[in-house]
C-alpha positions, -999 to 999 in steps of 0.1 A, spaced: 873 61 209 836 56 193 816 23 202 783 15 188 775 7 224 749 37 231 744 32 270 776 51 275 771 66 314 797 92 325 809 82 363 835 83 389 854 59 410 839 55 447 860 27 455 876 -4 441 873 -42 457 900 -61 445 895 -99 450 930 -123 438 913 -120 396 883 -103 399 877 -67 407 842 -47 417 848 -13 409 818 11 423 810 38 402 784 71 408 771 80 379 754 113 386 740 98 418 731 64 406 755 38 419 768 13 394 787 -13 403 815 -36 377 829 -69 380 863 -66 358 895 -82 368 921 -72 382 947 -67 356 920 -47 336 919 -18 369 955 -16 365 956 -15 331 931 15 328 948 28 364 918 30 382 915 47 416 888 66 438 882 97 420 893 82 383 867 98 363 855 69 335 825 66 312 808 30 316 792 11 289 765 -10 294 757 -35 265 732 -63 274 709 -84 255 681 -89 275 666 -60 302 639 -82 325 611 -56 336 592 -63 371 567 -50 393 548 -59 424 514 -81 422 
């Protein structure tokens, strides 16, 4: 499949928090710990599990920058 997404991240299923719709599926991305909200009948649908190996892609609009004062 090709997206013109280009914050594609390889990563792996830690674990998977199912709610009654909506799903956070934890992801470790080469050590970095992502975290997605998608619903339920989208983890079935792509049979996640722990281990499932996935690629996540991140498309946002806006990245807000902070530091300290």
């Amino acid at each position: 499949m090709k997206l013109s997404a280009r914050n594609q991240i390889p990563a792996r299923v830690v674990a998977i928090n199912t709610g009654e719709a909506i799903a956070n599926v934890t992801l470790d991305a080469n050590g970095v710990r992502l975290v997605a909200s998608i619903t339920v009948e989208a983890v079935k649908d792509l049979g996640l599990a722990e281990g499932s190996e996935v690629t996540a892609v991140i498309k946002a609009s806006d990245v807000i920058v902070s530091v300290a004062d």
